[in-house]
C-alpha positions in Angstrom: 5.2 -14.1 -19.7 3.4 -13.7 -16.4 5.2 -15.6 -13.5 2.8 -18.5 -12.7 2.1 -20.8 -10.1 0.0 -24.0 -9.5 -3.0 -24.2 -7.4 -5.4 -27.2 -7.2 -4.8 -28.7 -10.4 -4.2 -25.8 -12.6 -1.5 -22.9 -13.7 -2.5 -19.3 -13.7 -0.5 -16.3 -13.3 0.8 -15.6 -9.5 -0.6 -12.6 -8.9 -4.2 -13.9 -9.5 -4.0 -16.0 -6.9 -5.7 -14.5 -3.9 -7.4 -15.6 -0.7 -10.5 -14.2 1.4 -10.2 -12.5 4.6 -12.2 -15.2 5.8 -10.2 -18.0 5.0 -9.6 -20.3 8.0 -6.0 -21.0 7.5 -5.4 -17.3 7.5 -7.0 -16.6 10.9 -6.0 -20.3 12.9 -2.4 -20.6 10.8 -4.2 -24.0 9.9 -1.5 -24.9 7.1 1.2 -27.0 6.3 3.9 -26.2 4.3 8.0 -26.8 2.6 10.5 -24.7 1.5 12.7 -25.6 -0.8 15.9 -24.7 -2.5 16.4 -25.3 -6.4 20.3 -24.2 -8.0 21.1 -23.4 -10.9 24.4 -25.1 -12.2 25.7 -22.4 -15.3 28.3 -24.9 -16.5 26.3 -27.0 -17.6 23.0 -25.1 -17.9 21.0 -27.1 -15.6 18.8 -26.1 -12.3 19.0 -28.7 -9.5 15.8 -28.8 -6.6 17.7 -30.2 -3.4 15.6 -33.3 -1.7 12.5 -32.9 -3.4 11.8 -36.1 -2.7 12.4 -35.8 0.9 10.6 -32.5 1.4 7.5 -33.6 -0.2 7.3 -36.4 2.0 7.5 -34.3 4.9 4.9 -32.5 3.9 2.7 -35.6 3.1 3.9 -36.3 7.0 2.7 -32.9 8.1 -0.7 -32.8 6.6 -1.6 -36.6 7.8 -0.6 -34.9 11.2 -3.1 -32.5 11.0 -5.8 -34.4 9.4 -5.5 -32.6 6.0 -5.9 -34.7 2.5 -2.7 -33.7 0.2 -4.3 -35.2 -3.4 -0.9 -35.6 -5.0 1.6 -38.3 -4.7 5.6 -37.6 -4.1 6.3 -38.6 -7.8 3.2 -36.2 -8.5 4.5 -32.9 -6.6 7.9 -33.2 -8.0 6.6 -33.2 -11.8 4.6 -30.4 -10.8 7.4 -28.5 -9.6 9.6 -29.5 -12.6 6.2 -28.0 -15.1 6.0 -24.9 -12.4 10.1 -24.0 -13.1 10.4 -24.8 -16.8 7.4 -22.5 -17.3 8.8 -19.7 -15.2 11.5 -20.4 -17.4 14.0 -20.2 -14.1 17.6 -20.1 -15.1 18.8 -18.9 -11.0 18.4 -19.9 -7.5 14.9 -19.8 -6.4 12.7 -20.6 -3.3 10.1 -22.9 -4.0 6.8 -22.8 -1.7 4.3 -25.6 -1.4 1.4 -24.9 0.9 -1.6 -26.9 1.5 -4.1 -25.1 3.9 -7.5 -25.0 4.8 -9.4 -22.5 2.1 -13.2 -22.4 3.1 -14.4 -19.8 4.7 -15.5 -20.3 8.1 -15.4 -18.5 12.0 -14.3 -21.9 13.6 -10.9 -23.1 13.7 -11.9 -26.5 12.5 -14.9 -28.3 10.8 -14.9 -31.6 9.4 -15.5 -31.1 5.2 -13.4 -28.3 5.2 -12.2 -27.5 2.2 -8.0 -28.1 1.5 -6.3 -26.4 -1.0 -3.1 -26.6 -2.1 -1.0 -24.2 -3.8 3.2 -24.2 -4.9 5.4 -21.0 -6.3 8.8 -20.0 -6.6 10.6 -17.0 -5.8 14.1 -15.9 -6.3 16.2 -16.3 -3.4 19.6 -15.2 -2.8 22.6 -17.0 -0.3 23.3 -15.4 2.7 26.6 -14.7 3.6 29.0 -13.5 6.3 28.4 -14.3 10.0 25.1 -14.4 12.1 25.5 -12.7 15.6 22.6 -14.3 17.7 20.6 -14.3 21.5 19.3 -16.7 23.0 15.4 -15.9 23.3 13.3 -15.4 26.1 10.4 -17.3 24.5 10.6 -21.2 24.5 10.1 -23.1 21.9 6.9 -25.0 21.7 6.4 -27.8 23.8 6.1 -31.3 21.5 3.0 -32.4 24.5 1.7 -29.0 23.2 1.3 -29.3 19.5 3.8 -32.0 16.9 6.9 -30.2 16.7 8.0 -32.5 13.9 4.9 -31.2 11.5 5.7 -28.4 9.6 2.7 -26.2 10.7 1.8 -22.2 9.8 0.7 -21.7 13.3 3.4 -22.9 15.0 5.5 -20.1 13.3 4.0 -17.6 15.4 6.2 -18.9 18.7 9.0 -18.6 16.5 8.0 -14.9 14.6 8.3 -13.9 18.7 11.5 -14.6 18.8 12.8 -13.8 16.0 11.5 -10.1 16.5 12.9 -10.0 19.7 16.1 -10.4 18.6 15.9 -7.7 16.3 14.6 -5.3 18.5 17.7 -6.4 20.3 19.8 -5.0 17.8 20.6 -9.1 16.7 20.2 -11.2 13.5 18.9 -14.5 14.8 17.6 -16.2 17.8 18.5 -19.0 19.5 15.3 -20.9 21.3 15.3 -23.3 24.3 12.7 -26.1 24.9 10.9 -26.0 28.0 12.9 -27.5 29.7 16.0 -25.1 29.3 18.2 -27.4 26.4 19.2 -26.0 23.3 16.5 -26.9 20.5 17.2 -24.3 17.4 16.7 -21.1 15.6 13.6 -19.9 14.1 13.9 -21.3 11.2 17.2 -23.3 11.5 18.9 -26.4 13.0 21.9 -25.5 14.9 25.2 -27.1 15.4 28.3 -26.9 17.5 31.5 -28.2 17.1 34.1 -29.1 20.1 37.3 -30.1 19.3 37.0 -31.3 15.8 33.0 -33.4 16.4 30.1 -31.8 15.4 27.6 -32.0 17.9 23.9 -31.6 17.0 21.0 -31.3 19.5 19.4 -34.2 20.0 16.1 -34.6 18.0 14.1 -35.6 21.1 14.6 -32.2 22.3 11.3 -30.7 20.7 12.9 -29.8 17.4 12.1 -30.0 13.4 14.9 -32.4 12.4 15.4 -30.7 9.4 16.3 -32.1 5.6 19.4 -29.8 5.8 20.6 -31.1 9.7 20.3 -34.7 7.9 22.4 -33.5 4.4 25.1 -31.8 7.3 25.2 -34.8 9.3 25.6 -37.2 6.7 28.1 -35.1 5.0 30.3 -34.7 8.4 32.2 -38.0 7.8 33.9 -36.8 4.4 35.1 -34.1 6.8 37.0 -36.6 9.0 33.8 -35.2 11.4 32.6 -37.4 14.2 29.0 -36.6 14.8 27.5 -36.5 18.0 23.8 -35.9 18.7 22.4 -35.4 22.6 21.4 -32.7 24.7 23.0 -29.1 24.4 22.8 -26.6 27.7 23.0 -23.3 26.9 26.1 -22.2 28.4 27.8 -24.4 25.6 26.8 -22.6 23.1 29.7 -19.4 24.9 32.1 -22.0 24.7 32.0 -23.8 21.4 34.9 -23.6 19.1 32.4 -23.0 15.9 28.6 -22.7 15.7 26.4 -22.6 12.6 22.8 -22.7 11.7 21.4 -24.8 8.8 18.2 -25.3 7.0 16.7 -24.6 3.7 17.2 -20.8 3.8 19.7 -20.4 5.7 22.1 -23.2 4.1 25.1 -23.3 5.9 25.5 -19.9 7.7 28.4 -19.1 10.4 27.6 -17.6 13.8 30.0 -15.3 14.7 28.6 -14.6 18.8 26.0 -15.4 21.3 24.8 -12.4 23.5 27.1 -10.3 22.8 30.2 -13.3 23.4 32.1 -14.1 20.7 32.2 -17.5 19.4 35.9 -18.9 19.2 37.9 -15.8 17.8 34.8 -14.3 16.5 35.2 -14.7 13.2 34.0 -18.0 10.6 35.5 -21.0 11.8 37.5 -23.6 9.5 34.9 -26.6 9.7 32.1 -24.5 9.0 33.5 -23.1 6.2 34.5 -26.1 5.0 30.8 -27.6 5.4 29.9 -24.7 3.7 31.7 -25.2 0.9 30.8 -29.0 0.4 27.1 -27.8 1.0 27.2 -25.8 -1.8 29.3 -28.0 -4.0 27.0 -30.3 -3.5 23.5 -28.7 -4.1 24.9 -27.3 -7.3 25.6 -30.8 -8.8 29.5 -30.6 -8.3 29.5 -33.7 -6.1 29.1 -36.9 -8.1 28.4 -39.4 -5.0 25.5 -37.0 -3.8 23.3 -36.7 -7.0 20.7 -38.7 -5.7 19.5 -35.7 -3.9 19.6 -33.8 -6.9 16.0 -33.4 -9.1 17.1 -31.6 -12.6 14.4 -30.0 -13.8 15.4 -29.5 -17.2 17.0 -33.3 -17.8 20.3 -32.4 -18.5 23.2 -34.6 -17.5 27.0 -34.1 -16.5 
């Protein structure tokens, strides 16, 4: 069976779904967009998708943002992704991709009537694991005055895609981006969190950041920890002298960083409390966790 995916109202195999080379969203990155993260549970033969609810309200968020007409409800998207993943028959960890983005073809970067089109796939996605060694990047991250920092928009990837190839040329995994005005804001493509002497301290959300689903899951999970959480600015030269630091986001999960240009963080190795956050992360997005199944969507109705 061909792996399918749904675009505007209708399955068809993926690999028939193509766009022009004059589409607008491909030349202006004038999209909006989720990822999510569904688990599959073999004990009891059931596939979780973490905070669907949440995710697709962010994206409803993003798109009235932008201007752009999203012609599904909440309720809506997630029965569409639960019809996308029982007819992919998925049975593993997958990525799932909802993009709605402007199709027509035109030379401008905007028109009013436009055409929106939305599309949503999945694609197996395996965990990361072991410890990120990251820079902190010479490009800034966007300014919020600039463009909305807390839409999830294509074109504001580009900022980030600098960065993150930076730091590979670098010879790192991961970079580290600053707002404009030199504070800590976050990854590429993750939230970031330190932790002094037993609190976990998050960059505040006012500092031109995408307050992530995953940050919220992290900081809402802290207090079974014993974790005080505490969320203000971060300079930079903290981020030498924290005791633990980890990224977190959809990809990324929970995922240790082990040194910041070239400095080790703590010992250098994967700290205690991130492992442990790690840990109840994952217990928790498989379904092993019986107070946090209300951010569990079960796609194939099964119960514990």
């Amino acid at each position: 069976m061909p792996v399918v995916a749904f675009r505007d109202g209708e399955f068809s195999p993926l690999s028939e779904m193509t766009v022009g080379i004059e589409t607008t969203a491909l030349h202006y990155g004038t999209n909006v967009f989720e990822g999510i993260r569904a688990y599959w549970n073999e004990d009891i033969e059931e596939l979780y998708v973490f905070r669907a609810q949440d995710h697709f309200k962010r994206l409803h968020a993003s798109a009235s943002i932008y201007g752009m007409s999203l012609p599904y409800t909440v309720d809506e998207l997630c029965a569409i992704t639960r019809d996308l993943l029982t007819r992919n028959e998925v049975r593993e960890g997958v990525y799932i991709r909802p993009i709605l983005f402007k199709s027509d073809a035109s030379i401008v970067c905007w028109n009013e009537g436009l055409k929106d089109s939305f599309v949503i796939y999945d694609k197996p996605f395996k965990m990361f694991s072991g410890g990120l060694k990251c820079c902190v990047s010479l490009w800034r991250q966007v300014d919020g005055n600039a463009a909305p920092v807390r839409a999830k928009v294509g074109g504001m990837y580009a900022a980030r895609a600098l960065a993150r190839h930076e730091a590979l040329m670098l010879g790192y995994d991961e970079a580290i981006m600053l707002t404009s005005e030199g504070k800590v804001a976050e990854g590429t493509g993750e939230n970031l969190f330190l932790i002094e002497d037993g609190k976990l301290i998050a960059p505040s959300a006012g500092e031109d950041l995408l307050a992530g689903i995953t940050r919220a899951s992290v900081i809402e999970l802290a207090s079974e920890l014993g974790m005080e959480v505490v969320e203000r600015s971060v300079n930079r030269g903290e981020l030498y002298v924290a005791d633990e630091l980890f990224m977190c986001g959809t990809g990324a999960e929970v995922t240790p960083v082990t040194a910041v240009d070239g400095r080790n963080v703590g010992d250098g190795e994967i700290g205690p409390l991130t492992t442990a956050m790690r840990e109840l992360y994952l217990d928790v997005v498989h379904g092993r966790k019986d107070a946090h199944m209300k951010w569990l969507f079960p796609v194939y109705g099964r119960v514990q």
